[in-house]
KEMARVEX-217170 format. One record per residue (C-alpha): residue number from 1; residue in one letter; x, y negated, z negated. Coordinates in steps of 0.05 Angstrom, whole numbers. Each point is the difference from the previous one (the first is absolute). Example, Ala and Ser with C-alpha at 12.3 -4.5 7.8 and 13.67 -1.06 7.14 Angstrom:
# KEMARVEX-217170
+-----+-----+--------+--------+--------+
:   n : res :      x :      y :      z :
+-----+-----+--------+--------+--------+
:   1 :   a :    246 :     90 :   -156 :
:   2 :   s :     27 :    -69 :     13 :
+-----+-----+--------+--------+--------+
***
This chain:
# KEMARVEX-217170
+-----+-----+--------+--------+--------+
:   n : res :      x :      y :      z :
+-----+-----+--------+--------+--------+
:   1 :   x :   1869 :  -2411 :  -2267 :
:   2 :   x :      0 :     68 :     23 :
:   3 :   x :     17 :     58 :    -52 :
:   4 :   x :      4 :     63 :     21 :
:   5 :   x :     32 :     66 :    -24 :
:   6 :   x :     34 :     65 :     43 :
:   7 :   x :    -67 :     33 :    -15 :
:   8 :   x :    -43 :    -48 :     33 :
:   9 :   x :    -39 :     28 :     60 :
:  10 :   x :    -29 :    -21 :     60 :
:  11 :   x :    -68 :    -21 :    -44 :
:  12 :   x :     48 :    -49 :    -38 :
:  13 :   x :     35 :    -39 :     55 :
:  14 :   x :    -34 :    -63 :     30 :
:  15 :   x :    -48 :     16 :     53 :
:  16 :   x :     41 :    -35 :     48 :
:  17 :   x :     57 :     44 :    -15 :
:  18 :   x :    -44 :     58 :     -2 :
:  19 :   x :    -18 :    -22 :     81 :
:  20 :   x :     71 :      2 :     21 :
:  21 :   x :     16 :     69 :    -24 :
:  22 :   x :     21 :     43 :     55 :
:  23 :   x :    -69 :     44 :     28 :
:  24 :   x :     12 :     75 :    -24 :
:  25 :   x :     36 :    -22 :    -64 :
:  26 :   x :     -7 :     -4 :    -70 :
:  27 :   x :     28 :    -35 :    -55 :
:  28 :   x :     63 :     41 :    -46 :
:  29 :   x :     15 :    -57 :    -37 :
:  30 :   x :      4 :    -80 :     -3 :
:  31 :   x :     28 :    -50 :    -51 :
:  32 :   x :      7 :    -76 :     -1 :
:  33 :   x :     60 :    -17 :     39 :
:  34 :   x :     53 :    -57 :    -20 :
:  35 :   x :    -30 :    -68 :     -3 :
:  36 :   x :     27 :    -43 :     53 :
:  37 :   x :      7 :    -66 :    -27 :
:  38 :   x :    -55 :    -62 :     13 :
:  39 :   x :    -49 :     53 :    -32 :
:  40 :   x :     -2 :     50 :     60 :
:  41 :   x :    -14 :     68 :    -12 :
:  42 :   x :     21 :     66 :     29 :
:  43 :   x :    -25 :     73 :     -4 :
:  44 :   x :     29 :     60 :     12 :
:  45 :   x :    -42 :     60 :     22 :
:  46 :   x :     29 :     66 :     19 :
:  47 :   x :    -54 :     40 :     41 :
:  48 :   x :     -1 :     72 :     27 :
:  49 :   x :    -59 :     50 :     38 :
:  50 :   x :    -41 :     35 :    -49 :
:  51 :   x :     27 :     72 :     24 :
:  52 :   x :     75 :    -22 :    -30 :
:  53 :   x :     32 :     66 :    -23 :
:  54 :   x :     78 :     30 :      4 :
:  55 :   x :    -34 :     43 :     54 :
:  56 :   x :    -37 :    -45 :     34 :
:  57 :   x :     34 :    -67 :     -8 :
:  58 :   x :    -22 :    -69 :     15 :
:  59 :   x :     31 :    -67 :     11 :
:  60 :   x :      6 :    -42 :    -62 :
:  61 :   x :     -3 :    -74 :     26 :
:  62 :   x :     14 :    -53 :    -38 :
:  63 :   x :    -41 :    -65 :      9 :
:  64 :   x :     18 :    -72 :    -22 :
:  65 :   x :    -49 :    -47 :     -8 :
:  66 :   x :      5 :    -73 :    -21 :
:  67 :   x :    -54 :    -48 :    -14 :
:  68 :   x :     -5 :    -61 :     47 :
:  69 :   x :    -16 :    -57 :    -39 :
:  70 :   x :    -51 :      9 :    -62 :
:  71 :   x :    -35 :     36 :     60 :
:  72 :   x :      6 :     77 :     33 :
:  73 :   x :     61 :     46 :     -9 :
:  74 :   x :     28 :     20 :     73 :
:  75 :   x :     38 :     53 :     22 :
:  76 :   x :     73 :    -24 :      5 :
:  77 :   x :     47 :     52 :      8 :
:  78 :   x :      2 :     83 :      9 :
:  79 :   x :     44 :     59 :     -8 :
:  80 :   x :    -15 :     73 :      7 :
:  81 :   x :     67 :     26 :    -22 :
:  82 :   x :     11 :    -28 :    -65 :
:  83 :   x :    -44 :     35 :    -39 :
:  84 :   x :     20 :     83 :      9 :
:  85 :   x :    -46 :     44 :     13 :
:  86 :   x :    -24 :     62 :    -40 :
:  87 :   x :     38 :     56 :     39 :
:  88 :   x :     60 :    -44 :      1 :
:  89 :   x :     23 :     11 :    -73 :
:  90 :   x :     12 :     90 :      3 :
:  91 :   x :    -53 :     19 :    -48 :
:  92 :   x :    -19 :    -65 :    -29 :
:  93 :   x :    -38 :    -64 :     22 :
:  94 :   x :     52 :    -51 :      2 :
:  95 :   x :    -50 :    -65 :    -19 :
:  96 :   x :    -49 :     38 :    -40 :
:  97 :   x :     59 :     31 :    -37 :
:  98 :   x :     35 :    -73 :    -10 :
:  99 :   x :     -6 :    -39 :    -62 :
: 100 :   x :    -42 :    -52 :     23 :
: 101 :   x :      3 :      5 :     74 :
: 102 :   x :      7 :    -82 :      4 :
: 103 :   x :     27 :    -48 :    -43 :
: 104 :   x :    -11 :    -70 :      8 :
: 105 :   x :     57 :    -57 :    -36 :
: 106 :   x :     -1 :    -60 :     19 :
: 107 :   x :      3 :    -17 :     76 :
: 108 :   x :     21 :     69 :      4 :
: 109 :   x :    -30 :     73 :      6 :
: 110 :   x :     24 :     70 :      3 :
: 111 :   x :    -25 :     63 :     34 :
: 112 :   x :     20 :     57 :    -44 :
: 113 :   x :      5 :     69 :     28 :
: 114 :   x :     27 :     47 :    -51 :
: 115 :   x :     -2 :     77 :     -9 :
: 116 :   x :     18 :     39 :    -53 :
: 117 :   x :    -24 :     69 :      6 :
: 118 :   x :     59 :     59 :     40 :
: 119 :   x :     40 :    -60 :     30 :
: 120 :   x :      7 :    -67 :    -49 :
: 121 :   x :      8 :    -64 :     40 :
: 122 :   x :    -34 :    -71 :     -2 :
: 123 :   x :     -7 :    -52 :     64 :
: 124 :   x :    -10 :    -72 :    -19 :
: 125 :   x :    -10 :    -44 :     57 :
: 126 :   x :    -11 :    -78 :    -20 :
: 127 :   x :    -17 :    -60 :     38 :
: 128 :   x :    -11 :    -67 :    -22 :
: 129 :   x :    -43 :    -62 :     26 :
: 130 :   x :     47 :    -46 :     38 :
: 131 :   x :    -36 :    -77 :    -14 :
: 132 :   x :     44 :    -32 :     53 :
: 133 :   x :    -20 :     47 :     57 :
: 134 :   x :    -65 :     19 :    -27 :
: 135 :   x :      4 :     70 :     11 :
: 136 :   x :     20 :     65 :    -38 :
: 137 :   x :     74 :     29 :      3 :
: 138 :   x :     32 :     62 :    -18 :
: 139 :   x :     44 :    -11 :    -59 :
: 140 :   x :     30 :     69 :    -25 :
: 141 :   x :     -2 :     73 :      5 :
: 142 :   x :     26 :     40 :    -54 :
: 143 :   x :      0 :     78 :      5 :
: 144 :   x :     19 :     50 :    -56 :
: 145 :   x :     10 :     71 :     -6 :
: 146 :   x :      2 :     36 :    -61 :
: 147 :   x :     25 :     78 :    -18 :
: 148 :   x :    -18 :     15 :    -66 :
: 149 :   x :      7 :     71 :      6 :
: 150 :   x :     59 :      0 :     35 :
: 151 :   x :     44 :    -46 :    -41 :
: 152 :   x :     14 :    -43 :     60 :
: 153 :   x :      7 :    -68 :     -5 :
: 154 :   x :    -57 :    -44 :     24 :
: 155 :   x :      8 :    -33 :     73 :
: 156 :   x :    -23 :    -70 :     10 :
: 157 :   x :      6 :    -35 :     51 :
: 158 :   x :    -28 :    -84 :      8 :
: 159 :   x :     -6 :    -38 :     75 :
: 160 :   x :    -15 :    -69 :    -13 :
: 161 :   x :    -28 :    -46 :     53 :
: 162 :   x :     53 :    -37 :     49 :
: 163 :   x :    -31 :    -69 :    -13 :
: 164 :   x :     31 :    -20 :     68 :
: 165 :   x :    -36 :     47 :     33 :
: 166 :   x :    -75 :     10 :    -43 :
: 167 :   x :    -45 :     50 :     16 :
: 168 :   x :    -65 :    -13 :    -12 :
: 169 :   x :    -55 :     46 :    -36 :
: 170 :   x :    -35 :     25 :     62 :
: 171 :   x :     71 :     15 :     29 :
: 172 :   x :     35 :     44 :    -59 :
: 173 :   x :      8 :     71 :      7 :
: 174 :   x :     39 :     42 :    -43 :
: 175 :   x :     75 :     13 :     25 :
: 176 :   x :      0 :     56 :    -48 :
: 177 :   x :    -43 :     60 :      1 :
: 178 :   x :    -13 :     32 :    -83 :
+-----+-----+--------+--------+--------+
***
């Protein structure tokens, strides 16, 4: 069984992961994904290019990789929104500001974008494994605002998945802007 924390870098990840990252990219972070049931494995890597500033900003995709069999892991699924990028957070990096950028509980994970530097606000996306379609869906979004200096209330607002109509990971992107 794979173990792996959000620090791990490309040097920890199986080198059949490592051949599947995208050419140009690097990795930010990776952790064990949910575990999806007959003993299958998944892993989560966000990557981003090297040159990944506020001013300069690169995409932050994030991978999903399951392992086939007690065999390789293979690229399953792909999204380049979920994870913000740095100049998309005002003066702060909105993943490397986040608690723990991705947390993993049971057959679900959440990307956590979160800022809280000027402007206080968190974006939690979640999806979780699907076993009867085999695939990854969007769960949840929940968005909050905080003022603490200007004794507003907090804003929060939650879209949960329309489970007639999934969307899957590759798919999802954002209806709300932080």
């Amino acid at each position: 069984m794979l173990a792996l924390t959000f620090q791990a870098t490309a040097a920890d990840l199986p080198k059949d992961v490592q051949a599947q990252l995208p050419k140009g990219f690097e990795v930010m972070q990776s952790r064990t994904g949910p575990q999806l049931g007959d003993r299958r494995e998944s892993l989560l890597v966000v990557v981003h290019q090297a040159t990944d500033t506020r001013e300069q900003p690169s995409p932050r995709p994030l991978l999903i990789f399951e392992r086939q069999g007690e065999g390789d892991f293979k690229l399953i699924a792909r999204n380049d929104t979920v994870v913000l990028r740095a100049d998309q957070g005002g003066q702060c990096d909105p993943f490397e500001d986040a608690d723990e950028g991705l947390a993993v509980k049971g057959l679900y994970f959440t990307v956590e974008n979160a800022v809280a530097c000027g402007s206080h606000w968190s974006d939690f996306v979640t999806f979780r494994y699907d076993a009867n379609a085999s695939r990854w869906l969007f769960s949840s979004e929940i968005l909050t605002s905080s003022f603490p200096l200007e004794g507003k209330p907090d804003k929060t607002s939650v879209t949960r998945a329309n489970k007639a109509s999934p969307v899957s990971f590759a798919d999802w992107r954002s209806e709300h802007s932080p």
